[in-house]
C-alpha positions as CSV (number, residue, x, y, z in Angstrom):
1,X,-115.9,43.0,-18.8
2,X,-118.7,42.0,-16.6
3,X,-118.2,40.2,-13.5
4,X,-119.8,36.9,-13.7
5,X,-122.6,36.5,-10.9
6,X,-123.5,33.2,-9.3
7,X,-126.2,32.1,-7.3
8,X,-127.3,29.4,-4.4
9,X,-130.2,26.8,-4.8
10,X,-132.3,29.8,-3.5
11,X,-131.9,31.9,-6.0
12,X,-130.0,34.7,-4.0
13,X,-126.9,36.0,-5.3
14,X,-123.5,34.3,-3.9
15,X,-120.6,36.4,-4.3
16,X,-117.6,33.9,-5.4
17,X,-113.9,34.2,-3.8
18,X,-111.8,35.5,-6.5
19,X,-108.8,33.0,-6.6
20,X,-105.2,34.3,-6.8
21,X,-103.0,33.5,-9.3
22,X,-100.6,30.6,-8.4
23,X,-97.5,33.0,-9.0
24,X,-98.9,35.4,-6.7
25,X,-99.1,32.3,-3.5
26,X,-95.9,31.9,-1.4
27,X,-95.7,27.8,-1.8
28,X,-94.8,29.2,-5.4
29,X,-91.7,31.2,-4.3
30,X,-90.8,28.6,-1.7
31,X,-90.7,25.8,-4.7
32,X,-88.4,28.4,-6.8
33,X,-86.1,29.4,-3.8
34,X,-85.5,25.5,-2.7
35,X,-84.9,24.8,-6.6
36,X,-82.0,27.4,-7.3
37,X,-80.5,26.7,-3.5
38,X,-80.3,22.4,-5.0
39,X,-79.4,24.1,-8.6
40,X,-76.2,25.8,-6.5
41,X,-75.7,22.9,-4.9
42,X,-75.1,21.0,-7.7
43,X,-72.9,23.3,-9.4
44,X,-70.7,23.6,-6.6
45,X,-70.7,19.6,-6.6
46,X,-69.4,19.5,-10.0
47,X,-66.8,22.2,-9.6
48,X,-65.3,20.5,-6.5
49,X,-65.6,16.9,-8.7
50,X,-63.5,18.7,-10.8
51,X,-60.8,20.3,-8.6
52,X,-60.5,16.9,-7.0
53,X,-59.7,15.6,-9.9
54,X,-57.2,17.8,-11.0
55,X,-55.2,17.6,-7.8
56,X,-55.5,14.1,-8.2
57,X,-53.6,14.1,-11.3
58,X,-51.1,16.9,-10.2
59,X,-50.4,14.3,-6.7
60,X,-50.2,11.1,-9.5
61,X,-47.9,12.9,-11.5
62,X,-45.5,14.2,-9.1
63,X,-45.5,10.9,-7.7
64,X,-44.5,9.1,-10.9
65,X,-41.9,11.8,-11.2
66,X,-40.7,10.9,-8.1
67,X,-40.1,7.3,-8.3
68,X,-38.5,8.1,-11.9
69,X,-36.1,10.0,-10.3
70,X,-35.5,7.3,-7.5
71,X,-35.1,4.5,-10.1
72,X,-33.1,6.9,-12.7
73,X,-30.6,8.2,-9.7
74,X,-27.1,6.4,-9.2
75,X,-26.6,4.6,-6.1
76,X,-24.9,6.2,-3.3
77,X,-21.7,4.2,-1.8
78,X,-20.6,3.4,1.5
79,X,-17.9,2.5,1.4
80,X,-15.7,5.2,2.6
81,X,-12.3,5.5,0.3
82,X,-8.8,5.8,1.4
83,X,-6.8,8.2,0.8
84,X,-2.9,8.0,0.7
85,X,-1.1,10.4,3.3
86,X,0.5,13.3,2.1
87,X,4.1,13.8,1.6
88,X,3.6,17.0,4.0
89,X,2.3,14.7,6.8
90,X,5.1,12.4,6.5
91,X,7.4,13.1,9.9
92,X,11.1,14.4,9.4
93,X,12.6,11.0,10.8
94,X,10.4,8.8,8.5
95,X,11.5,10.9,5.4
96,X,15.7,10.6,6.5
97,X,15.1,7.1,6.8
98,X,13.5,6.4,3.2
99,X,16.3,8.5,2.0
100,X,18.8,6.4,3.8
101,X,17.1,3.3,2.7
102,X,17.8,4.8,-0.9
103,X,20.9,5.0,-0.5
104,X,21.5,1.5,0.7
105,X,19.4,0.0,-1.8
106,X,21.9,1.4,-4.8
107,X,25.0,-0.9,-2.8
108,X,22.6,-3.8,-3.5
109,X,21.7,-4.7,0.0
110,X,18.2,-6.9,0.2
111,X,14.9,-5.7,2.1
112,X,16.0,-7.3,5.3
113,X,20.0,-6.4,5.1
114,X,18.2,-2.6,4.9
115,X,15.9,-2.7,7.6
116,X,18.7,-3.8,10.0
117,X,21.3,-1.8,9.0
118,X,18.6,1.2,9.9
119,X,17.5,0.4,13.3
120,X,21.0,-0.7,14.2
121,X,23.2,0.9,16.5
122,X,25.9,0.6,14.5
123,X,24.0,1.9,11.9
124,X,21.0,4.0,11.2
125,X,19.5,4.5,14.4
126,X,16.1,4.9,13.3
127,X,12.7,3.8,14.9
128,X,11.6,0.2,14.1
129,X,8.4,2.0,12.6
130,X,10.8,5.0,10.9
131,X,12.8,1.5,9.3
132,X,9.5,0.0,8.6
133,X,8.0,3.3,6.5
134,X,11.3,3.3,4.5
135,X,11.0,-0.7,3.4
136,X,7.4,0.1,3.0
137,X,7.5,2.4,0.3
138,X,11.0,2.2,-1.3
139,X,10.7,1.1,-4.9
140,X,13.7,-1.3,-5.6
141,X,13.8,-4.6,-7.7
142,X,15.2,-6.9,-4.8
143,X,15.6,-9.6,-7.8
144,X,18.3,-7.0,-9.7
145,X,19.9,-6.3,-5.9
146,X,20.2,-10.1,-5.5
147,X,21.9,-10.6,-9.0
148,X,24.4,-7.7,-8.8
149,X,25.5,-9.2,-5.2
150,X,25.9,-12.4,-6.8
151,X,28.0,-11.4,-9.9
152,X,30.3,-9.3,-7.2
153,X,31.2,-12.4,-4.9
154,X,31.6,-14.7,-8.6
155,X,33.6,-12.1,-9.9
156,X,35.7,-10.6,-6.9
157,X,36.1,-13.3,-4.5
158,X,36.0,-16.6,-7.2
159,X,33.3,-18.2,-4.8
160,X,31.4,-21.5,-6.1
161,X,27.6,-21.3,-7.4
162,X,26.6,-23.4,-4.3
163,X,28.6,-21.1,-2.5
164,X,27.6,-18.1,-3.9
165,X,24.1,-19.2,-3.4
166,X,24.6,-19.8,0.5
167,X,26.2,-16.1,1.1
168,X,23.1,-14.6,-0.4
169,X,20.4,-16.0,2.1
170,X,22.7,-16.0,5.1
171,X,21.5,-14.5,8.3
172,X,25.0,-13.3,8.3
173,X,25.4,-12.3,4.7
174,X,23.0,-10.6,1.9
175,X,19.8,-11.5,3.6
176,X,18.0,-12.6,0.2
177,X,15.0,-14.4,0.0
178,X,15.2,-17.9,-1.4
179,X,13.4,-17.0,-4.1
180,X,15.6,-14.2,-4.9
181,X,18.8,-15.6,-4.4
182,X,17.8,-18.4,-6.5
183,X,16.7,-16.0,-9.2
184,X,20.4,-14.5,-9.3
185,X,22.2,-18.1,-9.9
186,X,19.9,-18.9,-12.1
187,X,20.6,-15.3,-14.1
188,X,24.2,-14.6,-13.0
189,X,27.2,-15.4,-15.6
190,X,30.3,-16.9,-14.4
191,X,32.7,-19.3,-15.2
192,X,32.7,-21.7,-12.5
193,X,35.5,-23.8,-13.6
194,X,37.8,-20.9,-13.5
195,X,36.6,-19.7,-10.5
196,X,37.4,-23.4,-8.8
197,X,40.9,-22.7,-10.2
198,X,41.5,-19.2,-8.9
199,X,41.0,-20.9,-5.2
200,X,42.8,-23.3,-6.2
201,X,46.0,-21.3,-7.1
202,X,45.6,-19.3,-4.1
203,X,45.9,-22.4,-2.2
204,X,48.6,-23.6,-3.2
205,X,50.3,-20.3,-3.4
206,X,49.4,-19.5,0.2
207,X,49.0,-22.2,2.5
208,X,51.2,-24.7,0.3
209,X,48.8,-27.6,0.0
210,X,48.6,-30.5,-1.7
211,X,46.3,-31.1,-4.9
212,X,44.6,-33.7,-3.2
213,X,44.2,-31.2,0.0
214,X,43.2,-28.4,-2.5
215,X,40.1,-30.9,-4.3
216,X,39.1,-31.3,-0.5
217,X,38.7,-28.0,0.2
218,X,37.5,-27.3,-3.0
219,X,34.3,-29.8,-2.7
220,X,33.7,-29.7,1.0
221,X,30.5,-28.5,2.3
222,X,32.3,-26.5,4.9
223,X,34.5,-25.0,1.8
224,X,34.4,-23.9,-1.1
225,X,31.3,-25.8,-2.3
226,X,32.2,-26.3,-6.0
227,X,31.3,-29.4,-7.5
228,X,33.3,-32.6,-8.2
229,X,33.7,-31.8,-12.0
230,X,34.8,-28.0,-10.9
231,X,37.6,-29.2,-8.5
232,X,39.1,-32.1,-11.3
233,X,39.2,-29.2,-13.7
234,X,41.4,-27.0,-10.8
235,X,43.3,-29.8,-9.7
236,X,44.2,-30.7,-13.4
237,X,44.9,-27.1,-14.5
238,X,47.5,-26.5,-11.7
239,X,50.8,-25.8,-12.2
């Protein structure tokens, strides 16, 4: 194809600039490099988006399962438990005197008449904390101990109710708690009337007294302690 000519106002040939194509100019590549470097960019944007959003999730998740567990799990005590001693740490002299304690408990002594008789030195010997161990954990119903003593001096020794009564929470008898003693009169069987006459008899058989100096002695408080009906039924059943 022919080159096309031009020419000035003067008629003389001008010979034009050939243009270059815009692909070929360099403000072309510098346009296409700056586009992929923002095109990058903006990939790299998203992907980042997106694996800040997943840990997200995975840190809100493990965080729900967290407190779940918190509120799911059982609450931990403080209270620190006891824990009963073991028969193995019990000393030698602590064991002899719960076994001695045993032993007085089956001649129906009470709690207290047990705890003396093991520190004393007529008796036991033991420790005041040995003697304390043994009341501690003996297993005896002091109630049954109380009635049995009870039934022994109505039955053996023809004592009054009152009287019976008074021997069982002496300082210098059983040792009974009121409550106890008061359990075995109100549980112990006897015939009071005959057991005002027994004393009676032996009375009379061996001091020789009168009836009216046998119903004295029968009803006084520093006596017998029977009561007024008891001694008229002695007095009248007397030979």
């Amino acid at each position: 194809m022919a080159k096309k000519k031009f020419f000035d106002e003067n008629g003389n040939e001008v010979k034009a600039k050939m243009k270059k194509p815009f692909y070929k100019k360099i403000w072309f590549w510098a346009l296409v490099v700056i586009i992929i470097i923002v095109a990058n960019l903006g990939g790299g944007s998203d992907d980042t988006a997106t694996e800040s959003d997943d840990s997200t999730q995975e840190v809100a998740s493990e965080t729900d399962t967290t407190e779940s567990t918190e509120e799911n799990a059982e609450p931990v005590s403080n209270e620190s438990t006891e824990v009963e001693e073991p028969e193995d740490d019990v000393s030698t002299e602590f064991k002899s005197a719960l076994n001695q304690a045993g032993s007085y408990a089956e001649m129906n002594m009470s709690k207290a008449g047990i705890y003396d008789q093991l520190i004393s030195e007529y008796g036991g010997q033991f420790a005041e904390d040995a003697a304390q161990y043994a009341i501690d954990n003996i297993e005896v119903d002091w109630n049954q101990n109380a009635l049995k003593s009870a039934e022994n001096y109505a039955s053996t020794m023809d004592m009054s109710k009152a009287g019976v009564y008074d021997q069982l929470v002496s300082e210098n008898g059983e040792k009974f708690t009121t409550e106890e003693a008061q359990y075995a009169i109100d549980n112990v069987e006897a015939d009071w009337n005959q057991n005002a006459l027994n004393s009676a008899i032996s009375y009379q058989e061996s001091m020789s007294m009168s009836p009216e100096a046998i119903r004295d002695q029968l009803t006084s408080e520093n006596g017998e302690k029977f009561t007024e009906e008891e001694a008229d039924y002695a007095i009248s059943n007397l030979e």
